[in-house]
C-alpha positions as CSV (number, residue, x, y, z in Angstrom):
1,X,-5.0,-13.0,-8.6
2,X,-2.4,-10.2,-8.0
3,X,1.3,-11.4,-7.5
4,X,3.6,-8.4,-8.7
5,X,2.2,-5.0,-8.7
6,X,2.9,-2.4,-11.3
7,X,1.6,1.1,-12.6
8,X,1.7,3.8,-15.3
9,X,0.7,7.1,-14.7
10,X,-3.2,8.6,-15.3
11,X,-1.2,10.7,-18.4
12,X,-0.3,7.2,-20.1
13,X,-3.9,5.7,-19.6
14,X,-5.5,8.9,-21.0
15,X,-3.3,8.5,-24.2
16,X,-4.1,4.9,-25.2
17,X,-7.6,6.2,-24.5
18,X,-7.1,9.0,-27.1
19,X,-6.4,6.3,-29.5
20,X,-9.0,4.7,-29.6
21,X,-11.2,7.8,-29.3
22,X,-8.7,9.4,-32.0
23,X,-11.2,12.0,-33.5
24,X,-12.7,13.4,-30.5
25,X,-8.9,13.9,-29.1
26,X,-8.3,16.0,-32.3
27,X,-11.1,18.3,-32.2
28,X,-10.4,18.6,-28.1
29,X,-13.4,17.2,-27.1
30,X,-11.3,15.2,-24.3
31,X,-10.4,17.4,-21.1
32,X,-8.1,15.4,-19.0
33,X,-8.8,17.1,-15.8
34,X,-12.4,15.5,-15.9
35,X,-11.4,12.4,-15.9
36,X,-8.9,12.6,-12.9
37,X,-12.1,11.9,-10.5
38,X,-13.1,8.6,-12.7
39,X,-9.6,6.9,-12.1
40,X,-9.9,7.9,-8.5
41,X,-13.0,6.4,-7.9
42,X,-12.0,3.1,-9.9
43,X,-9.1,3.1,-7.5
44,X,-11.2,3.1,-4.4
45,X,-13.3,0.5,-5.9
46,X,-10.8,-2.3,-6.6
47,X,-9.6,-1.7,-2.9
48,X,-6.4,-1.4,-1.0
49,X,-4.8,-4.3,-2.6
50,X,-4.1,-2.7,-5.3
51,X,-2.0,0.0,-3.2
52,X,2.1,-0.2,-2.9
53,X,2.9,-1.4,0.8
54,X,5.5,0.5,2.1
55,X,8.0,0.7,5.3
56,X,9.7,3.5,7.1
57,X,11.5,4.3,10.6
58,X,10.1,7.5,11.7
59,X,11.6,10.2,14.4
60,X,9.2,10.4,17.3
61,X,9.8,13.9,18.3
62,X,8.0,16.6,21.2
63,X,5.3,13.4,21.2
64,X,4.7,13.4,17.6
65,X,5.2,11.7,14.4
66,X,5.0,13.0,11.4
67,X,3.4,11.1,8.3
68,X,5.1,10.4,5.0
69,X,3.5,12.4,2.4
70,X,2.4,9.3,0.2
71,X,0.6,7.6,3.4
72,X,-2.9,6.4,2.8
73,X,-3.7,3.8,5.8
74,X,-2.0,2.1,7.9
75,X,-1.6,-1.7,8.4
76,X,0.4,-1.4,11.9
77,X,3.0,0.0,13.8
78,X,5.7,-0.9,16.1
79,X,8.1,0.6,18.7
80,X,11.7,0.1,18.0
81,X,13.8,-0.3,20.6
82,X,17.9,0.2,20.7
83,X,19.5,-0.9,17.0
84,X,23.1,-1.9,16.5
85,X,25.1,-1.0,13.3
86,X,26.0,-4.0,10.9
87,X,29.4,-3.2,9.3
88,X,30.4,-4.5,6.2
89,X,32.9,-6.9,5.8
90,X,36.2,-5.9,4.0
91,X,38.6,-8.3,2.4
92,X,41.4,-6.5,1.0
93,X,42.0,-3.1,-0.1
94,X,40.0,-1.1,-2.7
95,X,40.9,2.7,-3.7
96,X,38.4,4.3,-6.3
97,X,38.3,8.0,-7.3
98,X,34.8,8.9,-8.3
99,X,34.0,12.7,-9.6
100,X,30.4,13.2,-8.1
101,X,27.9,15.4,-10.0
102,X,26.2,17.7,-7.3
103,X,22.5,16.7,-9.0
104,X,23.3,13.2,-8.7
105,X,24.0,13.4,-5.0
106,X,21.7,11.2,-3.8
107,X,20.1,12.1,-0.2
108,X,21.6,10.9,2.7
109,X,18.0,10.4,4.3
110,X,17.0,7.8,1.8
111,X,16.5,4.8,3.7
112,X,15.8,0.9,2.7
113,X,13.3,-0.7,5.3
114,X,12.7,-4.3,5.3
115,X,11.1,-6.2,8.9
116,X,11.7,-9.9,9.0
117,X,10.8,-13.2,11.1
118,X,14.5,-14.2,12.5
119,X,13.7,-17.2,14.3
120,X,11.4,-17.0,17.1
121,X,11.8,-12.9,17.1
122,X,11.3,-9.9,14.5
123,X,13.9,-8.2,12.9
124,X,14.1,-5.0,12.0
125,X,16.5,-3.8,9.3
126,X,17.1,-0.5,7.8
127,X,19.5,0.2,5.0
128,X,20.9,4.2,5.4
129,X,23.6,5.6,2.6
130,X,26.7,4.9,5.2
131,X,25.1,2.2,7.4
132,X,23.2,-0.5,8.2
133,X,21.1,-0.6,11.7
134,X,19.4,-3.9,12.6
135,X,16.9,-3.1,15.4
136,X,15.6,-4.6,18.4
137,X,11.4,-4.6,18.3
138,X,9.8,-3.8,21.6
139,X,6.6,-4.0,21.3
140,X,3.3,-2.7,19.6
141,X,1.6,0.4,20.1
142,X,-2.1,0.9,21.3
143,X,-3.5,3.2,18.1
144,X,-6.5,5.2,17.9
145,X,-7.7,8.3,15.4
146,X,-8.6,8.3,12.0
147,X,-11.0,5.5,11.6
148,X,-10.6,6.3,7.6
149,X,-6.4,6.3,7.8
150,X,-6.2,2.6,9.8
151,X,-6.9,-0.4,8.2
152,X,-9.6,-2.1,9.9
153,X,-7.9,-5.6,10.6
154,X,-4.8,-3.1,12.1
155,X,-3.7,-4.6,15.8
156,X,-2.6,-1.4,16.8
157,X,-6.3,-0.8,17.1
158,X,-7.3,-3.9,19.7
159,X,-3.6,-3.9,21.1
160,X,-3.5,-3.1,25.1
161,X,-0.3,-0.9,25.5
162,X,1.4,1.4,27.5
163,X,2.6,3.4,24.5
164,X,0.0,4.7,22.5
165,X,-1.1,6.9,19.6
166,X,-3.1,8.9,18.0
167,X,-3.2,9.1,14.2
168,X,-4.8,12.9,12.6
169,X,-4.2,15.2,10.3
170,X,-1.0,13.7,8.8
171,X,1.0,13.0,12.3
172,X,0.4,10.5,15.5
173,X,0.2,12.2,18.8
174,X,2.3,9.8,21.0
175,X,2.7,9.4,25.0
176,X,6.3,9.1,24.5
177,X,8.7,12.6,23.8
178,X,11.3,10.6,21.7
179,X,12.4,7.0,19.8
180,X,12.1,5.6,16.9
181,X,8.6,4.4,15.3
182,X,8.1,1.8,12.7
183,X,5.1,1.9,10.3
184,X,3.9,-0.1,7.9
185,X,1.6,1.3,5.9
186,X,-0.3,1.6,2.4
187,X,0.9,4.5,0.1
188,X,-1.3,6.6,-1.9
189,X,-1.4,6.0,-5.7
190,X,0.8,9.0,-7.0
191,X,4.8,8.9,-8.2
192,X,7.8,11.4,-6.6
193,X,6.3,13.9,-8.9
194,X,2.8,13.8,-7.6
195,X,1.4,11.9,-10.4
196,X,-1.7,10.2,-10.2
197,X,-0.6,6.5,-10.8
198,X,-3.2,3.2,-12.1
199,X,-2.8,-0.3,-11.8
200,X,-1.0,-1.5,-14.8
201,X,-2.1,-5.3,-15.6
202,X,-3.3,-6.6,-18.7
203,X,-6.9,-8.0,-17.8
204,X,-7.6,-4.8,-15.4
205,X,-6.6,-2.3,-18.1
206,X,-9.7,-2.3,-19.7
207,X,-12.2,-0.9,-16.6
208,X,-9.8,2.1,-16.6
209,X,-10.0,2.5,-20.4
210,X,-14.3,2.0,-20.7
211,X,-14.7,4.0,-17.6
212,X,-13.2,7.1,-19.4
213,X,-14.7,6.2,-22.2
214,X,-17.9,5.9,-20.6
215,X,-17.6,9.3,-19.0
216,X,-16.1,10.8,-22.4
217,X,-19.3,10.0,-23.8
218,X,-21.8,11.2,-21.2
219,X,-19.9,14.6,-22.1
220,X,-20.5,14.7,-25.2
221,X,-24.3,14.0,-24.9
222,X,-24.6,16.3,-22.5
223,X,-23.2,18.9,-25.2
224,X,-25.7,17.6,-27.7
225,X,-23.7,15.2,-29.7
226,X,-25.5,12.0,-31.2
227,X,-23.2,9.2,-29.1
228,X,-26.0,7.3,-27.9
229,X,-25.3,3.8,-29.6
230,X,-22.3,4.3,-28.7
231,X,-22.4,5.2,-25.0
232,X,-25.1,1.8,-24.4
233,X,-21.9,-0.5,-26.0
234,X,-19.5,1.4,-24.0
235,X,-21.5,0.8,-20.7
236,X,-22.3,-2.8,-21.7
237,X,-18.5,-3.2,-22.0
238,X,-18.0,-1.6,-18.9
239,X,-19.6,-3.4,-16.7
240,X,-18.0,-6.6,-18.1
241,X,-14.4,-5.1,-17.5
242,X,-15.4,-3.5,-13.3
243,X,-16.6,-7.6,-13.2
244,X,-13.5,-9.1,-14.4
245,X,-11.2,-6.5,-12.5
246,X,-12.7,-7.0,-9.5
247,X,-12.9,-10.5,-9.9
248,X,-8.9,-10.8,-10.4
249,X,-8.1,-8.1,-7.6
250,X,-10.5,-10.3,-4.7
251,X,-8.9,-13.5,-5.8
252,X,-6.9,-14.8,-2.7
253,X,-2.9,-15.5,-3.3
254,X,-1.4,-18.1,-2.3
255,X,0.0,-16.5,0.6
256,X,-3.4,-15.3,1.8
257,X,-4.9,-18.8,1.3
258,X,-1.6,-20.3,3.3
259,X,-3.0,-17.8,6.1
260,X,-6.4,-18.8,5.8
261,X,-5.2,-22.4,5.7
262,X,-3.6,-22.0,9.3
263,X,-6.4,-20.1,10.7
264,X,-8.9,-22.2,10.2
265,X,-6.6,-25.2,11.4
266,X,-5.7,-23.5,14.7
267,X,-9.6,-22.8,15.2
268,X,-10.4,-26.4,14.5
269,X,-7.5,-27.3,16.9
270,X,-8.9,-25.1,19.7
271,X,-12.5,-26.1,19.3
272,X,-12.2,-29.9,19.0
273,X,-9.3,-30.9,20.5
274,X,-8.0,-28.5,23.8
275,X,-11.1,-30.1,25.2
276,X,-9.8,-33.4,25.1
277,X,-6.1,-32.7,26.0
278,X,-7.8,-31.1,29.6
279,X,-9.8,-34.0,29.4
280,X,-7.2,-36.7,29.5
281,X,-5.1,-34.3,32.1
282,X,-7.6,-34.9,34.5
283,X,-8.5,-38.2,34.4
284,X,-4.7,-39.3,34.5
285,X,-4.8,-37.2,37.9
């Protein structure tokens, strides 16, 4: 089960590997770069839980969106409508002179994004530098595209709307020229810096660690090095870490299982008694 997510970068894995494999990393028998395509598979296979869900307010402009750059599929997307600005509350009066270092200016565009249930409505709040807008959710949009970019229990997809988009190459197409879209969405695995990034738990650690291994190996018997013992206990391993990993990553939270919970009652509900209550209507009549 996966409650807080965290990572460490493909640089820090392949070190703890170099450990371990301490005299092959000094004679330079490990090349980083063909490994990159290992972590990325192991990635794909533990699935999109393991990817950091992430919000944003984006400009709809000339009918079209564009993308974040870290955006890898999205779970859905609304239309905001008109917002109002929250001010702060002041009590008393505060001076402070603060000397501001040109680098550590922070970007005026950097924005906090967090949508809420308020009640018997959403709420939509986004934290700017200077201000705070709380906005008024309209409705959803209709979304087609990209079959590979939209996550396949998205509403957008089934949703009958008369705004709607269409998700390729990095931007949706919309019917409307302006407003204000909000996505949420599931980032890729990389850091600011572009950094391919890992799941960082204790229990999952090791199918990152033995798949490198593995394919560390299978290099060096391909160059004619006598690693064969030692690639059949690395693959027996391995296969005893992907079962483990993939057996934490699938396990429902409790929020999913409160989900399924309700699902299931509201099914039962609808299938065993709505039939009655019509029932009863009827023959009171």
């Amino acid at each position: 089960m996966l409650t807080e997510l965290k990572y460490k970068t493909f640089d820090e894995l392949v070190e703890d590997v170099s450990v371990d494999f301490s005299m092959y990393s000094l004679e330079g028998m490990i090349e980083p770069q063909q490994l990159i395509k290992v972590v990325q598979r192991i990635n794909y296979d533990l699935g999109l839980k393991i990817f950091k869900t992430n919000e944003e307010v984006l400009e709809i402009e000339n009918y079209l969106v564009r993308l974040p750059d870290d955006f890898y599929v999205m779970n859905y997307a609304l239309l905001c409508g008109s917002y109002k600005i929250q001010e702060p509350a002041m009590s008393g009066t505060t001076v402070e002179e603060v000397i501001l270092d040109p680098e550590t200016i922070t970007n005026p565009c950097d924005t906090s994004t967090c949508l809420t249930n308020c009640g018997d409505h959403m709420r939509l709040v986004q934290k700017l530098q200077y201000e705070t807008r709380i906005y008024d959710i309209n409705t959803p949009i209709s979304l087609s595209g990209n079959s590979k970019s939209i996550s396949c229990d998205c509403p957008n997809t089934s949703y009958k709307s008369p705004y709607n988009g269409i998700l390729k190459d990095g931007f949706i197409r919309m019917n409307l020229e302006t407003g204000k879209l909000y996505i949420n969405y599931q980032g890729a695995l990389e850091d600011a810096d572009g950094n391919l990034l890992i799941l960082d738990h204790p229990m999952i650690n090791e199918y990152y660690e033995y798949g490198l291994k593995q394919r560390i190996l299978e290099n060096l018997y391909m160059n004619g090095e006598d690693v064969v013992q030692k690639l059949n206990l690395i693959e027996q391993r391995f296969r005893g870490a992907r079962n483990n990993a993939l057996s934490i990553v699938n396990t429902p939270n409790f929020k999913e299982l409160s989900k399924l919970h309700d699902m299931n009652r509201r099914a039962m509900y609808n299938k065993y008694y709505d039939q009655f209550k019509s029932y009863n209507y009827n023959s009171s009549r």
